[in-house]
C-alpha positions in Angstrom: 0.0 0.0 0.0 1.3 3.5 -1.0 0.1 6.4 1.4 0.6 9.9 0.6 3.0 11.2 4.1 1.2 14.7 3.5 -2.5 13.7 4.3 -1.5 11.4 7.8 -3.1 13.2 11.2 -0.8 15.5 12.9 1.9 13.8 15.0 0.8 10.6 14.3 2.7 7.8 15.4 3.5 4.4 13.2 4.4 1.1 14.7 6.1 -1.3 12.8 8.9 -4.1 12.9 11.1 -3.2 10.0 11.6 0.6 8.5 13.5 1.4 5.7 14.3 5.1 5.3 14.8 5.5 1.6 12.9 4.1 -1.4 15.7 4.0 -4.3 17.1 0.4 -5.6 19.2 -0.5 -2.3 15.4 0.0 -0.3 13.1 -1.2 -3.0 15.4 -4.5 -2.8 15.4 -4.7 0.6 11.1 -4.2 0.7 10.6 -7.0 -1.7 12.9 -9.2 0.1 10.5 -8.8 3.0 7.0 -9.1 0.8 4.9 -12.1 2.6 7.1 -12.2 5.6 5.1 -12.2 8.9 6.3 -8.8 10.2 5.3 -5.1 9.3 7.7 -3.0 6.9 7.3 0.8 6.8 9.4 1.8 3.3 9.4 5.8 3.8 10.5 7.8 0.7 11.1 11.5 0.3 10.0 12.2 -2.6 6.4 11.3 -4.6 5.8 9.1 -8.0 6.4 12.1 -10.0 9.6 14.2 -9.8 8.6 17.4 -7.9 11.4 20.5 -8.2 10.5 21.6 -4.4 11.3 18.1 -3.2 14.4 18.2 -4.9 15.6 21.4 -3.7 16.1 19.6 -0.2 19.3 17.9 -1.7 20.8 21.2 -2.8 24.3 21.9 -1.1 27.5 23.4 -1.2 31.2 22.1 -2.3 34.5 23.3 -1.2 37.7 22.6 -3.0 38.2 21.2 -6.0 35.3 20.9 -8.9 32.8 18.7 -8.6 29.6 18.0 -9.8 26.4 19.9 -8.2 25.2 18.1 -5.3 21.5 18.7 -6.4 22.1 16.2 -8.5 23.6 13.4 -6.6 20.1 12.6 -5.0 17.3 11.3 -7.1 14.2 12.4 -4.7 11.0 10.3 -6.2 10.4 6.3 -5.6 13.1 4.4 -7.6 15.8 7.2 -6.3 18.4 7.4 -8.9 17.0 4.9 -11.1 14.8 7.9 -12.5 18.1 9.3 -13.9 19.3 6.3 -15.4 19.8 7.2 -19.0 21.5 4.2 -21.4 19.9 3.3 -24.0 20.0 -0.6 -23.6 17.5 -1.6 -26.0 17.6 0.4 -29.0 14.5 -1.0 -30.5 12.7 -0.2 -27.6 14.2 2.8 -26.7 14.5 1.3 -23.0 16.5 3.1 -20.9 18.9 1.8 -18.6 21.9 1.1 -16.5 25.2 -0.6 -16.2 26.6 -3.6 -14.1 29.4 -5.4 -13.3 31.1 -6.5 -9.2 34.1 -5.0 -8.2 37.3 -7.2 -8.6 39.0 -9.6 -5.9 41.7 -6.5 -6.0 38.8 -3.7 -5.0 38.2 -5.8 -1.3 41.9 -6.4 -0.6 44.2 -4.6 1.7 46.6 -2.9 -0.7 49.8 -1.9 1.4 49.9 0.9 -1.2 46.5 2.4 -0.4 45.7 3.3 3.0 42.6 2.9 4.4 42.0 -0.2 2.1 40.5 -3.2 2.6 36.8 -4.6 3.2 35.9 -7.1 5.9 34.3 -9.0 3.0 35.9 -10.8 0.2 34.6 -10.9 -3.0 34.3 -14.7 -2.7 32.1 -14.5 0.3 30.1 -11.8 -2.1 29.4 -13.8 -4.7 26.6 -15.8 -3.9 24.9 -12.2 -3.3 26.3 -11.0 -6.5 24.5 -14.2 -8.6 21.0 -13.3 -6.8 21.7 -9.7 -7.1 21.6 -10.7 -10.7 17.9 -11.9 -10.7 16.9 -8.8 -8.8 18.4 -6.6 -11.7 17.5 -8.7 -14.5 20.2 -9.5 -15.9 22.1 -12.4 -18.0 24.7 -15.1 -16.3 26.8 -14.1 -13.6 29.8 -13.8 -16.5 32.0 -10.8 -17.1 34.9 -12.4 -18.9 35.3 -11.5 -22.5 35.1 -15.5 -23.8 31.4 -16.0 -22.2 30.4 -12.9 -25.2 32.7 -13.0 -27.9 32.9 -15.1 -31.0 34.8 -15.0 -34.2 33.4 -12.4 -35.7 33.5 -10.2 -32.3 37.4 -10.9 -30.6 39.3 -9.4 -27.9 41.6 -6.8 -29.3 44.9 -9.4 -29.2 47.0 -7.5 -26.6 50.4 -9.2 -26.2 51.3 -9.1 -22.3 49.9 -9.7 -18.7 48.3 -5.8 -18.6 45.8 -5.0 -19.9 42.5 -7.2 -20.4 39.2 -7.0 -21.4 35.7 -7.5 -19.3 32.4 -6.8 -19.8 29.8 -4.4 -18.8 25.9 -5.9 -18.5 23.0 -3.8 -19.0 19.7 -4.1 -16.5 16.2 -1.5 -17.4 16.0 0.9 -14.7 12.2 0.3 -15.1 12.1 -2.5 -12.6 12.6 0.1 -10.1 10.7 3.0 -11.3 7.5 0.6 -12.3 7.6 -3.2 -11.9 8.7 -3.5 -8.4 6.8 -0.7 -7.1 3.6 -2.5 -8.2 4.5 -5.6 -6.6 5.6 -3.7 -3.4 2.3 -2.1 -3.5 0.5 -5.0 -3.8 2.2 -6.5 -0.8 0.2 -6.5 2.4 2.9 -6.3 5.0 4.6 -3.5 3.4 3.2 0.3 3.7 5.5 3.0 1.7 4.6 6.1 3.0 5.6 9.1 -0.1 6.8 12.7 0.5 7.9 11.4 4.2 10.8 13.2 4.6 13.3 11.6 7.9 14.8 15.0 9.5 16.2 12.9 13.2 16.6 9.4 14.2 16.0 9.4 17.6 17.6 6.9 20.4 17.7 5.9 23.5 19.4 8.0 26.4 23.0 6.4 25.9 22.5 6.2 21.6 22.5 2.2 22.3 19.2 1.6 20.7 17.6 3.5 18.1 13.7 4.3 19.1 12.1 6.6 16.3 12.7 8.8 12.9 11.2 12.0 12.9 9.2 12.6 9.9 8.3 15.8 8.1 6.6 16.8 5.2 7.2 20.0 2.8 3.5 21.2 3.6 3.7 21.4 7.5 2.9 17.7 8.4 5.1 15.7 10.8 5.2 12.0 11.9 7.2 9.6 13.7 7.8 5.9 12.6 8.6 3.3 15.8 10.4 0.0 14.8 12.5 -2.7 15.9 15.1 -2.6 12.8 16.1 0.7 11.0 17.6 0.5 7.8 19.5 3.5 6.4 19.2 3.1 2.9 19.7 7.2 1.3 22.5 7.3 -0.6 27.0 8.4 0.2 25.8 12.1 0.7 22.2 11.6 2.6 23.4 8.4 5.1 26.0 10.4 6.6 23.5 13.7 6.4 21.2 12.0 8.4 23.8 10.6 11.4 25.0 14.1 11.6 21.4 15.4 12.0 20.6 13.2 14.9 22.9 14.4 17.1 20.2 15.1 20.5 22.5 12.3 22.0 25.4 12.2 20.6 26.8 16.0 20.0 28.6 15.2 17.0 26.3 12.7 15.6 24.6 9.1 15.4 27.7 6.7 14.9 30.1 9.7 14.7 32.0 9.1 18.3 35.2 8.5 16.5 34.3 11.5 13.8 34.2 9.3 11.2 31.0 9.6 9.7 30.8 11.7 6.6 34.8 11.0 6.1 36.0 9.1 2.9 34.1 10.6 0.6 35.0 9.1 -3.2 33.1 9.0 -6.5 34.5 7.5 -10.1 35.5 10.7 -11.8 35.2 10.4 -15.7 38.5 10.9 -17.5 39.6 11.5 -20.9 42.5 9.3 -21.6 42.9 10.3 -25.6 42.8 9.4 -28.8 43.5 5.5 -30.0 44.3 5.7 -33.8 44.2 1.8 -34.9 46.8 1.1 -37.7 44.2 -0.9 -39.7 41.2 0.5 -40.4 39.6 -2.9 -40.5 39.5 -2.3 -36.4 36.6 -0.7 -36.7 34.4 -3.5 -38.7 36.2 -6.3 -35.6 35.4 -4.8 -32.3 31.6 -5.4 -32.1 32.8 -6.6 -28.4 33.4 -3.2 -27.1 30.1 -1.9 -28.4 26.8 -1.8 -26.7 25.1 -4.5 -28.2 23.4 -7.5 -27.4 24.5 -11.2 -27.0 21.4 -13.7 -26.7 19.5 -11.0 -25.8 21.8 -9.2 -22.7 22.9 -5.6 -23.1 26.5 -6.1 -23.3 29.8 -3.9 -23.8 33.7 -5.0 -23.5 36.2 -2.5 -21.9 39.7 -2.1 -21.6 40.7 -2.4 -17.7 44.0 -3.2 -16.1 44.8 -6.5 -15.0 44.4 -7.4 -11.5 48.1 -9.1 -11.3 49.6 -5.4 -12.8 47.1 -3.3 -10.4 49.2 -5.3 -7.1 52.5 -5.6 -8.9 52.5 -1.6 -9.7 50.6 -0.5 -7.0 48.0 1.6 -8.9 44.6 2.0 -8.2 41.9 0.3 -10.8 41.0 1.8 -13.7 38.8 1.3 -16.8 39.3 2.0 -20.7 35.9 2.4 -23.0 36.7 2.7 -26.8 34.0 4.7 -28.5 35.0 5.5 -32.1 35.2 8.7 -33.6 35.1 10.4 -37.4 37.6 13.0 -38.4 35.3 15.4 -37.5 35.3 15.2 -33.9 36.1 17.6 -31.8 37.0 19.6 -34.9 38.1 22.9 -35.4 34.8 23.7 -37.3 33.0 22.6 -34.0 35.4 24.5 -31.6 34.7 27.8 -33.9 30.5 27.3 -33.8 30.8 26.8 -30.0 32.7 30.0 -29.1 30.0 32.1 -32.1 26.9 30.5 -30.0 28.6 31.5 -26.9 29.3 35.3 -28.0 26.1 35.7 -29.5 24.5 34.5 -25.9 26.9 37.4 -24.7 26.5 39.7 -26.6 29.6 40.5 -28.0 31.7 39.3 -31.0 34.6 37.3 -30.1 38.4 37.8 -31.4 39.2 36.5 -34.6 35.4 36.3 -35.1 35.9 36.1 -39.3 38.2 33.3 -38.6 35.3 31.3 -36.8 33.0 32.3 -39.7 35.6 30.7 -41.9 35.8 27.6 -40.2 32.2 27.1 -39.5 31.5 27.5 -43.0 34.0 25.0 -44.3 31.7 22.3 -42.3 28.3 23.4 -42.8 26.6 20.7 -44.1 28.5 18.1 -41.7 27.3 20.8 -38.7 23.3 20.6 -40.2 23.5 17.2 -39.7 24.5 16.9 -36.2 22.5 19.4 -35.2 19.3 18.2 -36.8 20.1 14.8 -35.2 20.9 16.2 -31.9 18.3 19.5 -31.6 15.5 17.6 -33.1 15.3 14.6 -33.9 17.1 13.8 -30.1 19.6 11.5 -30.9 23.0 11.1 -30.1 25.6 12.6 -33.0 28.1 10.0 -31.7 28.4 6.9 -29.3 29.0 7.3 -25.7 28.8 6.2 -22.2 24.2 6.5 -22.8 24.0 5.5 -26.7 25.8 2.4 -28.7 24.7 0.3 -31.4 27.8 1.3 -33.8 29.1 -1.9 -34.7 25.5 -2.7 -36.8 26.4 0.2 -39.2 27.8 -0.7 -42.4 30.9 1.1 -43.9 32.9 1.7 -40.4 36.1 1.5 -41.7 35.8 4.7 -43.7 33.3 6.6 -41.6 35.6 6.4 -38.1 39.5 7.2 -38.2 40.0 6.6 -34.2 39.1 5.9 -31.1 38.5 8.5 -28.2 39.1 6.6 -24.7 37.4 7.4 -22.0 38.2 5.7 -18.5 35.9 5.7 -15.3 38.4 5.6 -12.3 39.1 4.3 -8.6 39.3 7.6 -6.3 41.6 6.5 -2.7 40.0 6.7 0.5 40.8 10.2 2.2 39.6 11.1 5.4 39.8 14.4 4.5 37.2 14.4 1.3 34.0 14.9 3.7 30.5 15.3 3.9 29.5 17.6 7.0 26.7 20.1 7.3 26.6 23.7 6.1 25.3 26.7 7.4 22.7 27.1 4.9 19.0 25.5 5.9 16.8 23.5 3.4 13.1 24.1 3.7 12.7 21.6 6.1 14.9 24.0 8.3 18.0 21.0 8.6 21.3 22.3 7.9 22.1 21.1 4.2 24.8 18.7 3.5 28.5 20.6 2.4 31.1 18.3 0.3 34.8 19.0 1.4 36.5 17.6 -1.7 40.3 17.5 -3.3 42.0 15.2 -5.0 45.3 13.4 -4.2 48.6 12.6 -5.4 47.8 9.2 -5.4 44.6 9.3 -8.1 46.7 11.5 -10.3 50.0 9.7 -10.6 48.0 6.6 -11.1 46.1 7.9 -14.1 48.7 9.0 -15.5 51.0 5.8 -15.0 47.4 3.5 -16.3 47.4 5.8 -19.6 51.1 5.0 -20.0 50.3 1.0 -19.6 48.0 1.0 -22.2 49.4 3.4 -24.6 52.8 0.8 -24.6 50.7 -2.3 -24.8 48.8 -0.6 -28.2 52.1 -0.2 -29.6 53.9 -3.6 -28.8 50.5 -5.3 -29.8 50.8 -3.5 -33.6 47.2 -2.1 -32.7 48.5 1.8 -33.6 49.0 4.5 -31.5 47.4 6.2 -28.3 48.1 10.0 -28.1 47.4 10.9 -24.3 45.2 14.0 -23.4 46.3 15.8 -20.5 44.9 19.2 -18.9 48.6 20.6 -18.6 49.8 18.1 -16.2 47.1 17.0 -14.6 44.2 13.9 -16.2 41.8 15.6 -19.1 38.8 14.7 -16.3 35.4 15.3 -17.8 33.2 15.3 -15.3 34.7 14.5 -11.4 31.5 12.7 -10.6 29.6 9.6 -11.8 27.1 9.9 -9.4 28.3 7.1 -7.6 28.6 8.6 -4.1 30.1 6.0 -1.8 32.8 5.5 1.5 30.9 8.0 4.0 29.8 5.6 6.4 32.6 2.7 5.8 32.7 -0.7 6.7 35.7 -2.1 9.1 35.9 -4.2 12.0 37.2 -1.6 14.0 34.9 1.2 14.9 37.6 3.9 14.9 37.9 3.4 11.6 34.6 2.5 10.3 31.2 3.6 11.1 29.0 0.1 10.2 31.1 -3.8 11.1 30.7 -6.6 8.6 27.0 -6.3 9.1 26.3 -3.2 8.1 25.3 -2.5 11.9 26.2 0.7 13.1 28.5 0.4 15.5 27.5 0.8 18.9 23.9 0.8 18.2 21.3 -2.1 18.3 19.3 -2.0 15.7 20.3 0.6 13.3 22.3 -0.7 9.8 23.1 1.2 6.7 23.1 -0.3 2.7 24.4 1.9 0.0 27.5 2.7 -1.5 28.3 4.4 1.5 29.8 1.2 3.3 32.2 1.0 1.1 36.1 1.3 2.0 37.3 1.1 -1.4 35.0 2.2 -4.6 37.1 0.5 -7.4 36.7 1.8 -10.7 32.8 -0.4 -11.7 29.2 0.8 -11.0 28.7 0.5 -7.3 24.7 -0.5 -7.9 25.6 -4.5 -8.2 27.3 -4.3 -4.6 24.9 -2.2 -3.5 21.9 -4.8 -4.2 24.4 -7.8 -3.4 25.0 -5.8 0.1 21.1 -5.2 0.3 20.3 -8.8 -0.1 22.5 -10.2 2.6 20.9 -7.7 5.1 17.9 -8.8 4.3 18.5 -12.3 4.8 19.7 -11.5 8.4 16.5 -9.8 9.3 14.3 -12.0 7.7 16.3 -14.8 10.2 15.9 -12.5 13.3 11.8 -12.5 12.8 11.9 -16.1 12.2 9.8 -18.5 14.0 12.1 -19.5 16.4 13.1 -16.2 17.3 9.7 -14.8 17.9 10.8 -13.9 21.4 12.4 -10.7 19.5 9.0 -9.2 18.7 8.2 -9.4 22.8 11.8 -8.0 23.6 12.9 -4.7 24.3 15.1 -2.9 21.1 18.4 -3.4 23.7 17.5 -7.1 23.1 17.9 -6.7 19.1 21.2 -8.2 17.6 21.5 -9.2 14.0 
């Protein structure tokens, strides 16, 4: 049953057994794990069906330091969370949008001497079983993501000569399943209740923080609430986990779970970086790499990618990194395309720009090839080249004379830094809660090991014969695109110790009963892949250890007090 949060009477008080604060994939998994169980689940969500601007605005925030991308955006605030953003094109027939999947590598939950603040207390063997069901949940293919389960003859791995670099795959899932086909069968489910617009503004505890009680509920029209449960799952997101802790801090003065001020700290994301241009020395390459393309294989959404080999990420010490060929005409990024840009851009001003009959020139050298693009882009809404939302290039005829090289673009691992932080700001959202404030810089370390992972590949091109790889570079620092994925993770950590880790192996927060956070925000490394596979692989084993604590033969839990509740 769905209930809209804003028409509940005043103050009103809902008991339950289970309440999950946050209706995006990691919650909606979580939910239907619990759909026929014999306990009460309370699923509240901020936001409604519909994306609503006002609603939004309660994720705005401030960064300070180095660019990054608006927080606004990080936060998807309507059921199915961030899933309403997804944006790849899996199915190009049926214009079904999408997202991409693949686990993090044995190296990602390793302790890496090199790396400080690595390790997980999981490994990705004891994962695994998690990862195959999280598989089911995301609709996707076999649990495969080595290059020979999807190629064939007539789709190879580029034939790379050494040990260092190899090729994986991506898998596609429809971010529908989220925004549509699970919320019916949630809705359908008589146990569970999701309660829309139901903002959580406190989590209240006990006098000595042991035992969390209540969430405080509030509404953008006035109305407040309180939820009262036996099991609190945290399930908001990197920014809005650690926003919340920080929020409830009536007991604790620096927050829930933040005696050892770590909550918040380790903030990292997969910035997107340009690693350059890949000009093959046949131009047959580009009628023989259907792998790397987004295509599909027996039906699954596929895509190959260049990645560094596990053995050369521990021999080298680097952190892990991706490589994702799209392939490019010899228009791109052209001069023509430079000159239009900075002509739009002085007419928005106002002003001609220097050299302006120079721009003219160039433009007009590459009219018709500029039409084009722009028809296809301004009007007819599609794509004027592949990228990281839009594939299907391989099925074209005649690629070896439309494409003349490669642009590489890599998705990378960011290291753990206590110091890149999410605390609150001084400004006030219209809920009257301090908004959330990103302290964010990179390091030494992410730089030097982009820079020594473009070096890797561009040697292995050339001893394999493939061609060349001219490196892009902002001066000396990586060409980086766009410093955030929206893959917010690290700010409520996993680790055995609690001065180092804000949730144990459980996802329990430490110190407290009954409270445990899923999301990309337990992780202590974010490797270079999407974090959403974890994140429902994580969600899943939760799940099973409530569904055991409510079992019949622990039926004394629903008599006991919350001090009594241990997962």
């Amino acid at each position: 049953m769905f209930i809209d949060s804003r028409n509940l009477p005043k103050d009103e008080v809902i008991q339950t057994e289970v309440c999950i604060i946050g209706g995006g994939p990691a919650g909606i998994t979580l939910a239907r794990e619990f759909i026929g169980q014999d306990f009460r689940v309370c699923l509240l969500e901020s936001g409604g069906l519909e994306f609503d601007e006002k609603t939004q605005s309660l994720s705005d925030g401030k960064t300070v330091g180095d660019r990054f991308a608006n927080l606004r955006d990080m936060r998807h605030r309507q059921f199915g969370g961030h899933a309403n953003a997804w944006n790849v094109r899996i199915y190009h027939n049926e214009q079904r949008l999408g997202v991409r999947y693949m686990p993090f590598d044995e190296v990602d939950f390793e302790k890496r001497d090199c790396l400080p603040h690595s390790g997980w207390c999981l490994s990705r063997s004891e994962l695994n079983p998690f990862y195959k069901r999280a598989h089911t949940v995301c609709q996707l293919g076999d649990f495969a993501y080595d290059a020979d389960s999807w190629s064939d003859n007539t789709s190879p791995r580029l034939p790379f000569t050494s040990d260092r670099i190899t090729t994986e795959m991506f898998q596609f899932g429809p971010r529908d399943i989220y925004t549509n086909e699970y919320r019916q069968e949630i809705n359908q489910s008589p146990n569970i209740t999701t309660y829309l617009n139901a903002n959580v503004v406190e989590i209240e505890t006990d006098a000595t923080a042991q035992n969390t009680e209540r969430v405080h509920v509030a509404c953008l029209n006035g109305n407040r609430f309180s939820v009262v449960a036996k099991i609190f799952i945290l399930a908001t997101n990197g920014i809005e986990n650690a926003r919340l802790l920080l929020l409830s801090n009536r007991v604790q003065k620096n927050g829930l779970g933040n005696q050892n001020d770590v909550v918040g700290r380790f903030f990292m994301d997969h910035p997107l970086v340009r690693s350059g241009m890949f000009f093959p020395e046949n131009p047959e390459i580009f009628n023989s790499t259907s792998l790397y393309d987004l295509r599909q294989v027996n039906k699954i959404p596929v895509m190959g990618k260049l990645k560094l080999s596990e053995e050369v990420i521990r021999r080298e010490q680097l952190l892990n990194m991706s490589f994702i060929l799209f392939p490019r005409d010899e228009d791109y990024r052209s001069v023509a395309k430079s000159s239009m840009k900075t002509l739009f851009k002085s007419l928005r001003s106002g002003k001609l720009p220097e050299k302006a009959f120079h721009h003219f020139s160039n433009v007009v050298t590459k009219a018709d090839k500029l039409a084009i693009d722009w028809y296809k882009y301004h009007l007819k809404k599609e794509p004027c080249f592949p990228d990281l939302a839009f594939g299907g290039w391989s099925n074209m005829t005649g690629n070896k004379r439309r494409y003349v090289k490669f642009e590489v673009m890599s998705q990378t691992e960011q290291a753990p830094n206590p110091d890149n932080r999410v605390i609150l700001g001084q400004k006030l959202d219209l809920l009257g809660c301090p908004q959330a404030q990103l302290n964010f810089r990179w390091n030494q370390i992410d730089t030097d090991s982009i820079k020594r992972s473009q070096l890797i590949l561009k040697e292995e091109i050339a001893r394999a014969g493939l061609g060349h790889l001219e490196i892009e570079r902002n001066g000396e620092l990586p060409d980086v695109t766009n410093p955030s994925t929206h893959h917010n993770m690290g700010t409520t950590r996993m680790h055995d110790d609690p001065k180092q880790g804000v949730v144990d192996i459980n996802c329990q927060v430490h110190g407290n009963s009954n409270l445990f956070i899923v999301g990309g925000s337990v992780f202590p490394t974010g490797g270079y892949a999407n974090p959403t596979l974890t994140v429902i692989a994580l969600a899943l084993r939760l799940a099973d250890r409530v569904k055991t604590q409510f079992s019949a033969p622990s039926r004394q839990l629903q008599a006991s007090s919350l001090s009594e509740v241990h997962l």
